[in-house]
N, C-alpha and C positions, 0 to 999 in steps of 0.2 A: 504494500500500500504506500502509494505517494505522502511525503511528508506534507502534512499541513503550512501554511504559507500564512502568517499572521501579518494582515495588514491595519494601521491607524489608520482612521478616517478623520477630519478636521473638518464634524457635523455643520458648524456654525461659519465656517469659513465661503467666502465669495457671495457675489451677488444676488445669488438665486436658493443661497441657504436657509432655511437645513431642508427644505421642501427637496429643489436638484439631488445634493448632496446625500440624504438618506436614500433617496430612491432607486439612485445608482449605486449603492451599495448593496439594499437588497436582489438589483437582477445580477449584481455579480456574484453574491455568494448562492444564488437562485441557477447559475448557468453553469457552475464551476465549484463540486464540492473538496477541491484541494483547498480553499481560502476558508479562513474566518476573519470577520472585520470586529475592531475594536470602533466604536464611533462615541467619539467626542465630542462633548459640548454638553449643553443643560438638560438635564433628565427627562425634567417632565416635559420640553418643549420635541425633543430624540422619543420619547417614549408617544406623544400626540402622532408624530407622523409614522411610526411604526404601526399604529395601529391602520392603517390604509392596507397593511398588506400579509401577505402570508410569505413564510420564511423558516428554515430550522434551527432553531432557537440557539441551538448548537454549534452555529459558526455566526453568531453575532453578540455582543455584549459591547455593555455600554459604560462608560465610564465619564462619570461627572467631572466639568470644568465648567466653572459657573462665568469668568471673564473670556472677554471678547476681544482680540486684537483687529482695531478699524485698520483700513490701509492707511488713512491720513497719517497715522501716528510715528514719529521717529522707530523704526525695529528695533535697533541695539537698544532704546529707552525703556519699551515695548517686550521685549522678550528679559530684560533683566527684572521690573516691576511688576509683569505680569506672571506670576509665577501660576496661579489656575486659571491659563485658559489655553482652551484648544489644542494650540499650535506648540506652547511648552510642553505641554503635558506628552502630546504624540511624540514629539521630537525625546524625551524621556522616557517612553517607554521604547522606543527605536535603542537608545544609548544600553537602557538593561537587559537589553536582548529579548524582554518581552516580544515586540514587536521587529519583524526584518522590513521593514519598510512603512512610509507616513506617506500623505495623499494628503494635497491641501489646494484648494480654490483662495484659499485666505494672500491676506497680504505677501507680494513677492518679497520685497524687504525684511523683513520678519521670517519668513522661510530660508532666504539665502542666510541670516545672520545665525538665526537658531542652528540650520543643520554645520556651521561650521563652529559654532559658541559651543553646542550641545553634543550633537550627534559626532564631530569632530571629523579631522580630515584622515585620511589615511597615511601612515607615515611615507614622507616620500613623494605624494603630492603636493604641489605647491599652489595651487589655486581648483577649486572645482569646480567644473562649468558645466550651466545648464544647457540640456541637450535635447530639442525633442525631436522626434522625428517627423520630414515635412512631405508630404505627396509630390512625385513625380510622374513624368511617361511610365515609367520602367519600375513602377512601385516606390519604397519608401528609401528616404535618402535621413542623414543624421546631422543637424546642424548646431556647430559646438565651435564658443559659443553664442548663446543666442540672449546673455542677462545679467552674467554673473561678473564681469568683469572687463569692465571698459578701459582698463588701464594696462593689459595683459603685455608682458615680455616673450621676447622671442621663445625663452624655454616653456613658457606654459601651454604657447601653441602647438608646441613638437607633442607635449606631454594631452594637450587634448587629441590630437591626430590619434595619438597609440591609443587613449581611452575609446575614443568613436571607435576605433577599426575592431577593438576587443566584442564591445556593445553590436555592432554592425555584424560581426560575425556569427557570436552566440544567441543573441537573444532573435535577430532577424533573419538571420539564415543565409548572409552573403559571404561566399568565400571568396577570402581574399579580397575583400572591399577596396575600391579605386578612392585615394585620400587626393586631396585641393585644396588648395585655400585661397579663398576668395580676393579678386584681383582686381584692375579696372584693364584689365589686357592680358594676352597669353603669353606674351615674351617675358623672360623672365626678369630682365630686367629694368620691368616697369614696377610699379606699387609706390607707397609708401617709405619709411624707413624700417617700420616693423616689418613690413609681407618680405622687402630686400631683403632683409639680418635674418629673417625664416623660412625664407625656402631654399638657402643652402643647406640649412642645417635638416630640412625635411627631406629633400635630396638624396641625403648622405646615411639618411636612420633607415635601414636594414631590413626593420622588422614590421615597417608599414609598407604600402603598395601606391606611392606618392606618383602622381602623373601631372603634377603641375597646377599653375594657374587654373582659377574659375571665375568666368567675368557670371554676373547677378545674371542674362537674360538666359545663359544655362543652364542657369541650375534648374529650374522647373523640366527639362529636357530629361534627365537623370544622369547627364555627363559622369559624374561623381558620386559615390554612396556615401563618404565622409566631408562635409562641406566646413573645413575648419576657417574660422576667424575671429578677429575680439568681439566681444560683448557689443560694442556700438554697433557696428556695422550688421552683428548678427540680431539685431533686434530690428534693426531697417529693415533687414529682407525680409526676417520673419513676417513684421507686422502689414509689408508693403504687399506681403503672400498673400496674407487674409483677406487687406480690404480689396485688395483685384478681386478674389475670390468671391467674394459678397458681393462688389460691383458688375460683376459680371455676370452670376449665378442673377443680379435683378432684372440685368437687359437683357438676358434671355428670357427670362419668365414673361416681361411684359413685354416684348417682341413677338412670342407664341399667343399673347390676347388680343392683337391688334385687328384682327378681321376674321371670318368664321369660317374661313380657307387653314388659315394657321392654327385656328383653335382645335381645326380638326386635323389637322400634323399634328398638333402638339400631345392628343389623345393616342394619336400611334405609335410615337416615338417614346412616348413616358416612360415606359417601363426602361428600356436603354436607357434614356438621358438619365434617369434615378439612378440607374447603377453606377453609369460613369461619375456622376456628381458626387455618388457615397463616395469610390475611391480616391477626391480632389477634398476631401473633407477632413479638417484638421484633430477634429473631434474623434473622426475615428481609429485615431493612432494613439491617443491618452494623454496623459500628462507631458512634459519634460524633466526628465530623471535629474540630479544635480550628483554627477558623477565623481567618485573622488571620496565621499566620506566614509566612513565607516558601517551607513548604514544603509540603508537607500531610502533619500528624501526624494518625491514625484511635486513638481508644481505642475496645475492646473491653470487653466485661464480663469480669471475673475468673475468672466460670465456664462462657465460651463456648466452645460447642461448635465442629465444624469446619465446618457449616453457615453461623456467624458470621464465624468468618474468611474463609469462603470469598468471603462475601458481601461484607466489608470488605474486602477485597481488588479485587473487583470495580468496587467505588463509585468507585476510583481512576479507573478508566479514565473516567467524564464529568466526573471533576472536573478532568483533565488538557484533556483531547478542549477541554471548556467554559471553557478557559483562565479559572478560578474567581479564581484569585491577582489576575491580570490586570485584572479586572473589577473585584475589590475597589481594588485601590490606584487605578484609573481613579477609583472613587465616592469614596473613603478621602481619598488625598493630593490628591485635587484641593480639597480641601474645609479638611486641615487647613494 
């Protein structure tokens, strides 16, 4: 029998809590009985929307955290004064090995701060960066990173490359993942001063599958399964992914109502267009893992639905199964 996979839930966390966030816990542990979710936050508000649904009793429990970390708030302020709520408490039972991984729609600041305050870093890594994975032609690509670190040196980005390529192998199924780091040209010696001082040294590292520059209008394409670059940049493309994605997923929609010709293409085509749009859907690839600690911390979007959590919740189980941790500090401390 497969090991159980303990994941925290941060009930109270993001925009559409605790209503999103419990729901998609229950079809996770309803779809997949290797998990059990621990869900946090306030009893009797966790306990009001439990009762919407049916569930075994067995792979759910709750644990009281009666404060609320808002995003407005300072995190370092936030996670040191806030000792019961949510977001500590998950990140807490992550550190005593209760729990192998936490799940949180709640404040990003607060979750980068806590999982390297709390949950800690792995020895050996020097910065941890958030990674989710984003839709391609050619399936899922890994974009590291995308939050955590706008100030990043060349070594962190060699050390995100080898983490993506671990993550990209195990848990997604790409052998020998093709690594890039994001460019505004393919010659190598265009960029920046950071992309120049890091792509010799990505170059020359052995144990990645490094093929060069990736200018932004490729990556949607699937050039590359490892799409490394700093924190600024990778939250541009991130977020410039989404809103195309929304803007566009709207001028279709109201392009198919525009005359009773296209309304009725649009009745024959549906079922395709649904599937291909699920596969361009951010939602359906889960959280973004913050790679690198000791535990595995998943951030969410602020406005995810229960689809999202359910999903981030799920991720857990190959990241566990693929002893991910393990693999890193194998590449990581053997090196530093």
């Amino acid at each position: 029998m497969a090991e159980m996979v303990n994941v925290a839930v941060d009930a109270m966390g993001g925009d559409n809590a605790p209503v999103e966030t419990v729901k998609g816990a229950v079809e996770a542990i309803n779809q997949d009985k290797r998990v059990k979710v621990y869900l946090l936050g306030q009893e009797a508000v966790i306990k009001q929307e439990l009762q919407k649904y049916t569930y075994d009793a067995s792979q759910l429990e709750i644990v009281h955290a009666q404060e609320i970390i808002e995003t407005a708030e300072p995190p370092v302020m936030a996670i040191r004064k806030k000792k019961d709520s949510s977001i500590v408490k998950g990140m807490q039972l992550v550190k005593a090995g209760t729990c192998d991984a936490f799940v949180s729609a709640g404040s990003s600041g607060a979750v980068l701060v806590g999982g390297q305050v709390i949950v800690g870093r792995i020895k050996g890594v020097e910065r941890p960066p958030l990674a989710p994975l984003i839709p391609t032609e050619k399936g899922a690509s890994i974009l590291i990173d995308c939050g955590a670190n706008v100030d990043a040196r060349p070594s962190h980005l060699v050390q995100f490359a080898k983490m993506g390529s671990i993550y990209m192998e195990n848990v997604v199924g790409v052998k020998n993942p093709r690594v890039a780091i994001v460019n505004v040209g393919a010659e190598e010696e265009k960029g920046n001063a950071l992309v120049k001082e890091t792509f010799p040294l990505l170059k020359e590292c052995k144990d990645i599958n490094f093929i060069g520059s990736i200018e932004a209008r490729d990556i949607p394409t699937g050039y590359a399964d490892v799409i490394v670059c700093e924190a600024f940049a990778g939250n541009i493309v991130l977020k410039l992914y989404e809103g195309v994605a929304a803007t566009l997923l709207k001028q279709v929609k109201a392009g198919l109502m525009t005359s009773l010709r296209s309304k009725i293409g649009a009745l024959l085509i549906k079922p395709a267009l649904k599937k291909t749009m699920k596969t361009f859907s951010l939602e359906e690839y889960g959280g973004a893992p913050l790679l690198g600690l000791n535990g595995l911390v998943v951030k969410t979007h602020g406005s995810s639905k229960a689809v999202e959590i359910k999903n981030s919740i799920l991720q857990c189980i190959a990241f566990k199964e693929q002893k991910i941790n393990q693999k890193i500090k194998e590449k990581i401390c053997v090196e530093s």
